[in-house]
Backbone as JSON Lines, residues from 0, in Angstrom:
{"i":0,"aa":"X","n":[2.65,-12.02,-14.02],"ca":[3.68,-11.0,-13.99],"c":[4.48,-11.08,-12.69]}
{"i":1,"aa":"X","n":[3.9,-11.08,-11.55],"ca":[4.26,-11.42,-10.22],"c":[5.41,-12.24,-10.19]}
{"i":2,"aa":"X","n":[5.07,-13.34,-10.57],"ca":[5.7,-14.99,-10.87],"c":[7.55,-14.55,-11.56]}
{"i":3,"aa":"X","n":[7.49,-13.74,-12.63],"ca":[8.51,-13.61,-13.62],"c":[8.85,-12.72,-12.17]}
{"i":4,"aa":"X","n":[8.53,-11.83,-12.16],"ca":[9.21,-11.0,-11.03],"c":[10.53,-11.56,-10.07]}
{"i":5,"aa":"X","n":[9.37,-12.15,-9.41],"ca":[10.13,-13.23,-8.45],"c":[11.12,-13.9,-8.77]}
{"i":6,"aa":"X","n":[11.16,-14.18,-9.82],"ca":[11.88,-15.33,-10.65],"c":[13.12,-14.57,-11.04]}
{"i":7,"aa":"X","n":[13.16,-13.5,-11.61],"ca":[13.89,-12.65,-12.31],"c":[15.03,-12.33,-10.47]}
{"i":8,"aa":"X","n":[14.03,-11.64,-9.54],"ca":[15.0,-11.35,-8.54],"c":[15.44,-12.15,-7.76]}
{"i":9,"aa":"X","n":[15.19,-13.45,-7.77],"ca":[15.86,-14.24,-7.41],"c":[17.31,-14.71,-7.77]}
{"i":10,"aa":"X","n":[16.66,-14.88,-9.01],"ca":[18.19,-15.49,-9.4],"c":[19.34,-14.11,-10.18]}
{"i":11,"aa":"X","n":[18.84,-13.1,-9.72],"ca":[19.57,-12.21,-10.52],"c":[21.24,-11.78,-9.59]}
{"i":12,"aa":"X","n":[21.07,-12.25,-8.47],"ca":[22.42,-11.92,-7.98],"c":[23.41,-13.34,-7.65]}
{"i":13,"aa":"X","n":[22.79,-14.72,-7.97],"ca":[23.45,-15.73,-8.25],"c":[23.94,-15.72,-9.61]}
{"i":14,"aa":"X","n":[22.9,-15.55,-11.12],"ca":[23.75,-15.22,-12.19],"c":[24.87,-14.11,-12.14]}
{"i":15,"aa":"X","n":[24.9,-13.14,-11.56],"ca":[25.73,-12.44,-11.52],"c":[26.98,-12.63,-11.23]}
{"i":16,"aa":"X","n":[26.6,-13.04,-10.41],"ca":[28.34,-14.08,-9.55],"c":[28.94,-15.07,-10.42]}
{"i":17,"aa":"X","n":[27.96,-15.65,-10.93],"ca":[28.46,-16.97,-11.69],"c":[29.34,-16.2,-13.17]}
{"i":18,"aa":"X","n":[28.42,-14.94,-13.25],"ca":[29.01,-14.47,-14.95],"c":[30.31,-13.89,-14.69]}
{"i":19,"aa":"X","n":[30.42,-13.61,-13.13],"ca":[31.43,-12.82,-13.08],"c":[32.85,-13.85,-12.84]}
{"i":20,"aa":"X","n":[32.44,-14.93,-12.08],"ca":[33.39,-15.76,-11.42],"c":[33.8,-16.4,-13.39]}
{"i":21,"aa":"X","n":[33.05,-16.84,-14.17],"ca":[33.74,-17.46,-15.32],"c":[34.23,-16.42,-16.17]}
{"i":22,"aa":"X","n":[34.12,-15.27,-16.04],"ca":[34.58,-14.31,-16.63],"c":[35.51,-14.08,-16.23]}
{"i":23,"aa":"X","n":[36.33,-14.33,-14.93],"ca":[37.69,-14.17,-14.73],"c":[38.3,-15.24,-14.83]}
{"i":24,"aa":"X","n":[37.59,-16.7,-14.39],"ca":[38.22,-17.79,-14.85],"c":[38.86,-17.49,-16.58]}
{"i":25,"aa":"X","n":[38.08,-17.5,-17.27],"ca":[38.4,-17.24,-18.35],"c":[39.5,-16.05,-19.32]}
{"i":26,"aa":"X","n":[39.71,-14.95,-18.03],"ca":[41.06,-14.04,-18.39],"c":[41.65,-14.47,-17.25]}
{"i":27,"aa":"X","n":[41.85,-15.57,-16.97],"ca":[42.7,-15.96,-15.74],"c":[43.42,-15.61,-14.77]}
{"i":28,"aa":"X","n":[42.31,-14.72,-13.85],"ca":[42.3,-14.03,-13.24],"c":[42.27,-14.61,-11.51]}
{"i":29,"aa":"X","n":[43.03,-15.03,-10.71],"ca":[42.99,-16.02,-9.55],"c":[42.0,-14.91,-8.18]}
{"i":30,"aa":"X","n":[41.11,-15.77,-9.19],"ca":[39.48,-15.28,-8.13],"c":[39.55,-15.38,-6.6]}
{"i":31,"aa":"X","n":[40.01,-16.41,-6.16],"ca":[39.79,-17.05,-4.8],"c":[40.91,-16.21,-3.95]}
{"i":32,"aa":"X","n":[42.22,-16.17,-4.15],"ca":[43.02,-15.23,-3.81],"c":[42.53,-13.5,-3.98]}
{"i":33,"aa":"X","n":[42.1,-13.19,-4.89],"ca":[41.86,-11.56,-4.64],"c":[40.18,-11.69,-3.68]}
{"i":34,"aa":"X","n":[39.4,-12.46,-3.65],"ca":[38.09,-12.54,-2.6],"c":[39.28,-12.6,-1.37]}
{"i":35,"aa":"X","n":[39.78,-13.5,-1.16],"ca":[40.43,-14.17,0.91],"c":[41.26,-11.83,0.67]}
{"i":36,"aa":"X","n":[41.65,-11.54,-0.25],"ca":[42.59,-10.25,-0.37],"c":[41.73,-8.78,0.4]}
{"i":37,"aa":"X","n":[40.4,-9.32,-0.76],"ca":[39.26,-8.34,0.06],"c":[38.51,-8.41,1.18]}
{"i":38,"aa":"X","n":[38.56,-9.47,1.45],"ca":[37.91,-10.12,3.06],"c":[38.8,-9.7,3.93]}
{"i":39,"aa":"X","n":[40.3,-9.57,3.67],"ca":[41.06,-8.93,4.34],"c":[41.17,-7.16,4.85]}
{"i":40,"aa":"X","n":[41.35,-6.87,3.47],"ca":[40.87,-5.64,3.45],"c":[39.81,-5.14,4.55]}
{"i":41,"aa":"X","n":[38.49,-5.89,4.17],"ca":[37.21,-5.39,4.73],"c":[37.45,-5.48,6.68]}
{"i":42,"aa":"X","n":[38.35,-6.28,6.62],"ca":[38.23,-6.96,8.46],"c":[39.51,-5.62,9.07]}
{"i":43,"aa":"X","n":[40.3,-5.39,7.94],"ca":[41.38,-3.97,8.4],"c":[40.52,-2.65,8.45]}
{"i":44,"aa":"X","n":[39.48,-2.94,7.47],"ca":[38.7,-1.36,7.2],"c":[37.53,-1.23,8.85]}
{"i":45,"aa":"X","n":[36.94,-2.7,8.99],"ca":[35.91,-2.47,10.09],"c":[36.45,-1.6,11.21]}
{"i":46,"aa":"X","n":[37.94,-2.77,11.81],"ca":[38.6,-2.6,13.12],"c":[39.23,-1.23,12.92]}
{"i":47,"aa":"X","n":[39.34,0.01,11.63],"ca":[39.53,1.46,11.74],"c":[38.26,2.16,12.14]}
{"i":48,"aa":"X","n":[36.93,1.64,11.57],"ca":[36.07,2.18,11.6],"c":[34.98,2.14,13.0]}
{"i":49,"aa":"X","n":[35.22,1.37,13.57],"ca":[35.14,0.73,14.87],"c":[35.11,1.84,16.07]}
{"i":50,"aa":"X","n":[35.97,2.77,16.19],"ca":[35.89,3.63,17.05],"c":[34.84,5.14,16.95]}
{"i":51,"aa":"X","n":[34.59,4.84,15.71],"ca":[33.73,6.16,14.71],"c":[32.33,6.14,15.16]}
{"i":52,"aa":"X","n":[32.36,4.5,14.48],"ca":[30.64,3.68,14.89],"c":[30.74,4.32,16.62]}
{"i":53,"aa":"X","n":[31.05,3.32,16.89],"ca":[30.98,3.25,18.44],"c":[30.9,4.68,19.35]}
{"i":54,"aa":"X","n":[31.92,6.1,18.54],"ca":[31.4,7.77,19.27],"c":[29.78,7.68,19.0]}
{"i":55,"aa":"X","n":[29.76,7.48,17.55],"ca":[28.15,7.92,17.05],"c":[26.69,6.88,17.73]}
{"i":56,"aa":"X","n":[27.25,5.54,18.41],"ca":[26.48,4.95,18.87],"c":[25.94,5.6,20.22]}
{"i":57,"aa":"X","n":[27.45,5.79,20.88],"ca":[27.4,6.62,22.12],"c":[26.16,7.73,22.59]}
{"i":58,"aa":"X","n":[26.88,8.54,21.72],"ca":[26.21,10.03,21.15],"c":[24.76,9.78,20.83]}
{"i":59,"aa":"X","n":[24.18,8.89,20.3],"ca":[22.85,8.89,20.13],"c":[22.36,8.14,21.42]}
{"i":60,"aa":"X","n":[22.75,7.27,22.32],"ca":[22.62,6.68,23.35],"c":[21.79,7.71,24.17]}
{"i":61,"aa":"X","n":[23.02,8.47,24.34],"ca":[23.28,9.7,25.77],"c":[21.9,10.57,24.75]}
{"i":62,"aa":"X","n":[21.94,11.22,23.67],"ca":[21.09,12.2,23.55],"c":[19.47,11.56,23.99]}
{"i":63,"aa":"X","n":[19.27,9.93,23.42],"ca":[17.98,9.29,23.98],"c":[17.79,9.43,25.27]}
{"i":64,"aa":"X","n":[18.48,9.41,25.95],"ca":[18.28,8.61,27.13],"c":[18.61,9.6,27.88]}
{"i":65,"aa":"X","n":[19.07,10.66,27.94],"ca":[19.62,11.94,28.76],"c":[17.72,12.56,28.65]}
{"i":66,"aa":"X","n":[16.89,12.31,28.29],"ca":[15.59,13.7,27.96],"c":[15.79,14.68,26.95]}
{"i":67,"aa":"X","n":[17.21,15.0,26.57],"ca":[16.82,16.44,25.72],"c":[16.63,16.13,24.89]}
{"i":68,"aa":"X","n":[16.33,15.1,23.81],"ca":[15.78,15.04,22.8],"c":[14.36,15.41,23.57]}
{"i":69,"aa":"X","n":[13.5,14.74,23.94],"ca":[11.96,14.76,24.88],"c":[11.71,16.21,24.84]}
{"i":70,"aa":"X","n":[12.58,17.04,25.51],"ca":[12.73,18.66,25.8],"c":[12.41,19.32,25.42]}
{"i":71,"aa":"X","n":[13.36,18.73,23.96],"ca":[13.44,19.33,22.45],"c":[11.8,19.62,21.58]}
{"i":72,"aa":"X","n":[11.64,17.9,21.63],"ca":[10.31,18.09,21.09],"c":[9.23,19.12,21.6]}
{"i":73,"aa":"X","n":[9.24,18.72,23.15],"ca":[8.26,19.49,23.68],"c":[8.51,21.3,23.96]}
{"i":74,"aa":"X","n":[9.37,21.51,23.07],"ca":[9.27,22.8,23.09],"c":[8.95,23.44,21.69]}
{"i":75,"aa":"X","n":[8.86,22.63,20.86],"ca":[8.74,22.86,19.41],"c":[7.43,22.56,19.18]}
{"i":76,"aa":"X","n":[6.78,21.59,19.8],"ca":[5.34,20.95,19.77],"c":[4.16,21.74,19.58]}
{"i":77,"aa":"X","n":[4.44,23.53,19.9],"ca":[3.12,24.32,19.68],"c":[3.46,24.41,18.4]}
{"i":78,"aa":"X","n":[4.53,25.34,18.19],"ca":[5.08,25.69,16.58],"c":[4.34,24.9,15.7]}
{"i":79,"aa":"X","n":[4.7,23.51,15.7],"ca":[4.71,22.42,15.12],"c":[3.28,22.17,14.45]}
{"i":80,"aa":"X","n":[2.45,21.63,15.36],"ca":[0.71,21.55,15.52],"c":[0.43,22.96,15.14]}
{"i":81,"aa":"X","n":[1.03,24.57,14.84],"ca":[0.61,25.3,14.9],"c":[0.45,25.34,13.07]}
{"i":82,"aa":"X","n":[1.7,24.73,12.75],"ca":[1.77,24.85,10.94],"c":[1.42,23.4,10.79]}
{"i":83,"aa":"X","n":[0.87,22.31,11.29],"ca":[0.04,21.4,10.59],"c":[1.35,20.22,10.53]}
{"i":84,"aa":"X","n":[2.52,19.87,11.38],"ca":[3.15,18.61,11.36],"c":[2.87,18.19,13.04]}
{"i":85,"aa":"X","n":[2.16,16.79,12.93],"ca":[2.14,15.95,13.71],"c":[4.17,16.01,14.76]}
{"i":86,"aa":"X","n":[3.66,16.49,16.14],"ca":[5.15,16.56,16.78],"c":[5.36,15.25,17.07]}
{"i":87,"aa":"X","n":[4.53,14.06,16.88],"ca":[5.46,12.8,16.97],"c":[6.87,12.82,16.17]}
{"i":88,"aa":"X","n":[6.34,13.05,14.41],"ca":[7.34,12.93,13.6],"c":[8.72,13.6,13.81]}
{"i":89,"aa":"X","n":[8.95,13.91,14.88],"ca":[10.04,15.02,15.21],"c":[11.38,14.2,15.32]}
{"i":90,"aa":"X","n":[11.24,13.25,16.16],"ca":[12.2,12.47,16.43],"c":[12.91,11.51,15.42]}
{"i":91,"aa":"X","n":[11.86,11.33,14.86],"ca":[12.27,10.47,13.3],"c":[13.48,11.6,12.55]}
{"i":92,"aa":"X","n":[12.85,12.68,12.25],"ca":[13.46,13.87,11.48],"c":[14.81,14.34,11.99]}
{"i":93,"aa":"X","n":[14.66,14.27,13.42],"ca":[16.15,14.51,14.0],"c":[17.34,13.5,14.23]}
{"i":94,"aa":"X","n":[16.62,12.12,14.31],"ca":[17.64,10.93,14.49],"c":[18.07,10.45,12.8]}
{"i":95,"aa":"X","n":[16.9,10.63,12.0],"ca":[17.15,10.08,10.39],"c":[18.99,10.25,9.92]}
{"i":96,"aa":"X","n":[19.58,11.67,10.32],"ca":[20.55,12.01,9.69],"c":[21.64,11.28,10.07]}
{"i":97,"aa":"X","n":[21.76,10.52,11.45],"ca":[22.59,10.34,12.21],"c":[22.18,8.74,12.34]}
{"i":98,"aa":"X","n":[21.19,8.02,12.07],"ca":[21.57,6.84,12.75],"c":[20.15,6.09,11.52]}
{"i":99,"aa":"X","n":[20.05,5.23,10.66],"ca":[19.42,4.78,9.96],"c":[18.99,3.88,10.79]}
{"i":100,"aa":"X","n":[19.25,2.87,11.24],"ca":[18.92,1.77,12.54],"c":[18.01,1.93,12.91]}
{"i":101,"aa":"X","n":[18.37,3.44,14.1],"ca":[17.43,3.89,15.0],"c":[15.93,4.53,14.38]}
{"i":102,"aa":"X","n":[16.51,5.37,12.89],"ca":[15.53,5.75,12.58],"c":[14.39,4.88,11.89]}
{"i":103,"aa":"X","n":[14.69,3.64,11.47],"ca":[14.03,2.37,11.32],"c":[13.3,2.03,12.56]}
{"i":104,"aa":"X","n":[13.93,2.06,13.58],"ca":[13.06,1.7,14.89],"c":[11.49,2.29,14.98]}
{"i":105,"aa":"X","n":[12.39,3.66,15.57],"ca":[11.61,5.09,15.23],"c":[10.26,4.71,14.46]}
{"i":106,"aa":"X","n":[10.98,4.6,12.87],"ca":[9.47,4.22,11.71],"c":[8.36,3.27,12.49]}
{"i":107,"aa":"X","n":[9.48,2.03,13.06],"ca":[8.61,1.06,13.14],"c":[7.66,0.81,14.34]}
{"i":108,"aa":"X","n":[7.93,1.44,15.27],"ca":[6.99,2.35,16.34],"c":[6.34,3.07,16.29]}
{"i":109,"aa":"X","n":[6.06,4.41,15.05],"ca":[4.82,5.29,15.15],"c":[3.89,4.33,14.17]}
{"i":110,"aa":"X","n":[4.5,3.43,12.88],"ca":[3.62,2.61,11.94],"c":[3.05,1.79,13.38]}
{"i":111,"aa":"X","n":[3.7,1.04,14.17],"ca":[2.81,-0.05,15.26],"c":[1.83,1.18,16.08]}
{"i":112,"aa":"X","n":[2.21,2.12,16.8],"ca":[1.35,3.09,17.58],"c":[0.06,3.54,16.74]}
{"i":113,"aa":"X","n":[0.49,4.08,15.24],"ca":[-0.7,4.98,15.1],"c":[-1.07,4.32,13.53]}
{"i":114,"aa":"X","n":[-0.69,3.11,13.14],"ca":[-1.23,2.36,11.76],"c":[-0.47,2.61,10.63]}
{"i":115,"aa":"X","n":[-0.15,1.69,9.55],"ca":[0.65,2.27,8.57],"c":[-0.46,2.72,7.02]}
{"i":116,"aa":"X","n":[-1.47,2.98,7.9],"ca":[-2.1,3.75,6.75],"c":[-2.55,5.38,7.39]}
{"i":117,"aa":"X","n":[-2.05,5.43,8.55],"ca":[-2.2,6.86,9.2],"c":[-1.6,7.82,9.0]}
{"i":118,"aa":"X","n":[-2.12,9.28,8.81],"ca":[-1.03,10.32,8.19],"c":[0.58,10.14,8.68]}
{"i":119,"aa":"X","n":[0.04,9.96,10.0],"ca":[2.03,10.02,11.1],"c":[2.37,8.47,10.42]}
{"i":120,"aa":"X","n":[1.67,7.26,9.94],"ca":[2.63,5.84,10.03],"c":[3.06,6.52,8.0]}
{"i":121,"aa":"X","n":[2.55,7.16,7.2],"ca":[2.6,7.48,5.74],"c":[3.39,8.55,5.53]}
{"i":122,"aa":"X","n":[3.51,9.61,6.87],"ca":[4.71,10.52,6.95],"c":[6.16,9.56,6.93]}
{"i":123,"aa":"X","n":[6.1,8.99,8.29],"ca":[7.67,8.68,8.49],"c":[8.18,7.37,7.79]}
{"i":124,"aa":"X","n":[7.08,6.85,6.77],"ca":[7.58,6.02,5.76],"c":[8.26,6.87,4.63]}
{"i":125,"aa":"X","n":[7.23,8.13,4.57],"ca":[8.37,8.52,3.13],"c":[9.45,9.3,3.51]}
{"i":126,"aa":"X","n":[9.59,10.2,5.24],"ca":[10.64,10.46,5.26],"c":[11.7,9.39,5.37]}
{"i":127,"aa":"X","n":[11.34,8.0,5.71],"ca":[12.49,7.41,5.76],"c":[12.94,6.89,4.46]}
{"i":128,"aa":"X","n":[12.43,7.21,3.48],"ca":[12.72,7.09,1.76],"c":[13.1,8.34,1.56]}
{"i":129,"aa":"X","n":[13.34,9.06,1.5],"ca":[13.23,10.85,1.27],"c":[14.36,11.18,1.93]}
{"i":130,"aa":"X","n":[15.23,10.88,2.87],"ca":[16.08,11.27,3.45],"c":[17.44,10.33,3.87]}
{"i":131,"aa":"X","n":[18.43,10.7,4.59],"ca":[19.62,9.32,4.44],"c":[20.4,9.82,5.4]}
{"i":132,"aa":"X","n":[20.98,8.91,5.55],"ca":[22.17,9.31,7.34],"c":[23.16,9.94,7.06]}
{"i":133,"aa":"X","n":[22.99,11.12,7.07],"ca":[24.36,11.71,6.53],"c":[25.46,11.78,7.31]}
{"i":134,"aa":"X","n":[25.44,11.75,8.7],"ca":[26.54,11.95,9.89],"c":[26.84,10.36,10.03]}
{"i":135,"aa":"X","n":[25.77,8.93,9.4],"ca":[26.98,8.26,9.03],"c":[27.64,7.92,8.12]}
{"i":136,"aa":"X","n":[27.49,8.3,6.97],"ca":[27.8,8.61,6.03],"c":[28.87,9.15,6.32]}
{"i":137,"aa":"X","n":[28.83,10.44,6.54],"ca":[30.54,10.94,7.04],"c":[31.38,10.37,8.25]}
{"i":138,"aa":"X","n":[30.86,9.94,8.81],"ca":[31.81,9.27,9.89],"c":[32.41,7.75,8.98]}
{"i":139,"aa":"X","n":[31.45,7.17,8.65],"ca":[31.81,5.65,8.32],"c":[33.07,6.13,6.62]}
{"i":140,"aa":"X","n":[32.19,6.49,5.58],"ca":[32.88,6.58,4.84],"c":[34.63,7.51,4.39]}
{"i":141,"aa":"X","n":[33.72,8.71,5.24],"ca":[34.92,9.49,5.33],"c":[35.75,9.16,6.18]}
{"i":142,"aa":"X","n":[35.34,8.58,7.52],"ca":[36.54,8.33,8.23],"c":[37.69,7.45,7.94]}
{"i":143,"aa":"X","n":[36.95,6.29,6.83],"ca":[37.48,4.79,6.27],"c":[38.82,5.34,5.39]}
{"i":144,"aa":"X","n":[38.57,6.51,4.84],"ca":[39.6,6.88,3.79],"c":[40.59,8.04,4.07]}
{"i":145,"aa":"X","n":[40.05,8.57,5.68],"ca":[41.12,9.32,6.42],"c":[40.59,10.88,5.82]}
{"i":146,"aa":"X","n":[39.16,11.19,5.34],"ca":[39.49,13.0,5.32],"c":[39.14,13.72,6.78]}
{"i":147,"aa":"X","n":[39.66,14.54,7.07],"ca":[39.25,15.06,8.21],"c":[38.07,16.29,7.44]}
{"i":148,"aa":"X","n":[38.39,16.93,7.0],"ca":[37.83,18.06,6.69],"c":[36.34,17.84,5.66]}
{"i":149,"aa":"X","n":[35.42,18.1,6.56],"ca":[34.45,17.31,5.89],"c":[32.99,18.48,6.22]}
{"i":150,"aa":"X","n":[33.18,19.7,6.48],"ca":[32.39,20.65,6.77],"c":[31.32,20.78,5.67]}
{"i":151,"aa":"X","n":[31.65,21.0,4.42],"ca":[31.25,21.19,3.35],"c":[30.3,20.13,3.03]}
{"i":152,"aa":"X","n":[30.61,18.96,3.04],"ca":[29.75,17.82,2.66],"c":[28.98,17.73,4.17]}
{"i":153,"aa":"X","n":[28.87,18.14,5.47],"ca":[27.98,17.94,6.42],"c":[26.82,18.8,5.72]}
{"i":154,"aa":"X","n":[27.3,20.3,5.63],"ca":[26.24,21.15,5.49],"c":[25.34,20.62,4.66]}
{"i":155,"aa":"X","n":[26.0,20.59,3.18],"ca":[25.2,19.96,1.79],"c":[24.34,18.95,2.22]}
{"i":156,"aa":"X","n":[24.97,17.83,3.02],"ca":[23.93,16.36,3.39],"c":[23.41,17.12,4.42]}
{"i":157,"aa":"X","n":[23.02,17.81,5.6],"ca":[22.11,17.96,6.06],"c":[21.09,18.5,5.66]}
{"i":158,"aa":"X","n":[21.64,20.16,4.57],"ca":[20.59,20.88,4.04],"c":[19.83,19.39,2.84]}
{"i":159,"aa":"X","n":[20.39,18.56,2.23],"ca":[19.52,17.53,1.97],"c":[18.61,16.75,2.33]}
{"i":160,"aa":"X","n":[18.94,16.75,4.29],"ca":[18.56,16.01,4.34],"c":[16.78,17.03,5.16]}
{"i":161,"aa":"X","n":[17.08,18.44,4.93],"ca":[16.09,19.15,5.51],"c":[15.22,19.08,4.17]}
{"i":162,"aa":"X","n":[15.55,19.06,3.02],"ca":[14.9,19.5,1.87],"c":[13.91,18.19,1.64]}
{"i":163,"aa":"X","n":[14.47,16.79,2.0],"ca":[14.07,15.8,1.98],"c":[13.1,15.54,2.92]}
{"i":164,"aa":"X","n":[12.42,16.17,4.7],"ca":[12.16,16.45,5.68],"c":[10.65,17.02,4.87]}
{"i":165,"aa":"X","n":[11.09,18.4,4.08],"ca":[9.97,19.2,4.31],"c":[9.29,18.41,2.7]}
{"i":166,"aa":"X","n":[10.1,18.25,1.98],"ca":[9.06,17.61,0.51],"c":[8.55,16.49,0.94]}
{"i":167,"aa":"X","n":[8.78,15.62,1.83],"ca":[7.99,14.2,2.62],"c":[6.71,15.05,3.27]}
{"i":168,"aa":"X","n":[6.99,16.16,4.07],"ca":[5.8,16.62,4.48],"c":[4.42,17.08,3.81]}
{"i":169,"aa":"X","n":[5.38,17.46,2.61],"ca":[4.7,18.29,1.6],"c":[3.6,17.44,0.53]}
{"i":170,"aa":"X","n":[4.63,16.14,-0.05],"ca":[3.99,15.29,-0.91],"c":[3.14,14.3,0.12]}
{"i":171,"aa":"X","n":[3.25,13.73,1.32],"ca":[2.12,13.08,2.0],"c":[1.19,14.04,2.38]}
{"i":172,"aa":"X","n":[1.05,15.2,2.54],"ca":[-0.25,16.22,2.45],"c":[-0.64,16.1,1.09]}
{"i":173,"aa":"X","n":[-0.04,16.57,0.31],"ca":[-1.34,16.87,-1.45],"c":[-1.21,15.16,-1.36]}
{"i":174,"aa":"X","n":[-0.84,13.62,-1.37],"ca":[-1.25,12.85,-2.02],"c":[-2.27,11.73,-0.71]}
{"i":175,"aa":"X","n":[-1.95,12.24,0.27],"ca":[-2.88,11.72,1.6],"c":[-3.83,12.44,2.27]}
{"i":176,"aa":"X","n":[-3.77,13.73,1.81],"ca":[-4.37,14.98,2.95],"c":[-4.56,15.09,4.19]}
């Protein structure tokens, strides 16, 4: 079963291309010109998006590296241990919304520190499945297409991304204890 697996995802995004590339050959459709059209596109869309990335890179820079994230935690840390979440996971939970990268890092530092079969390395695996970058999400996408007004969709993706926060907490307790 393994074997077909493999087999199947391998070649499933080379057939694709191929069905697609003779499928326009065939409504004669000049493939090679609209690809160099979108490569274009994509190199006009980066160099807009470029200044967006680069606030939000900033911004997470300065909040690391300034302590108040550190601050942060350690002022929440009784609360925390008081209702039963490990205050490592804190930082994961607060960077997740804003920077996927980092929060990959994040993952991949408490899984090396404390094991990826440990409640904290089995927490911040499923919050990092369970949850999604919503501030870049709105910066990258929204900024690409010019909305400014984007209040409404912050709230919604963050309160998602809290709902996503506490059911990771919730389902690695009843299925890990």
């Amino acid at each position: 079963m393994y074997y077909y697996i493999t087999l199947v995802s391998t070649w499933m995004i080379p057939t694709f291309i191929l069905i697609t590339l003779l499928i326009a050959s065939w409504r004669k459709i000049p493939t090679y010109e609209l690809f160099v059209e979108g490569g274009k596109e994509g190199i006009q869309m980066a160099v807009t998006l470029l200044p967006f990335l680069l606030g939000m890179i900033v911004s997470i820079a300065i909040l690391r590296s300034s302590g108040a994230l550190d601050a942060f935690i350690n002022l929440l840390s009784p609360l925390l241990m008081k209702i039963g979440i490990p205050p490592e996971i804190l930082p994961l939970a607060l960077i997740r919304p804003i920077s996927g990268t980092a929060a990959l890092a994040m993952t991949a530092e408490l899984t090396q520190v404390y094991g990826p079969d440990s409640f904290i390395g089995r927490l911040a695996a499923t919050m990092q499945g369970s949850t999604d970058t919503t501030l870049y999400i709105l910066t990258v996408y929204f900024g690409s297409i010019g909305i400014k007004k984007m209040s409404y969709a912050l709230k919604v993706g963050l309160l998602a991304d809290l709902v996503g926060i506490i059911s990771a907490i919730i389902i690695v307790y009843l299925v890990f204890g």
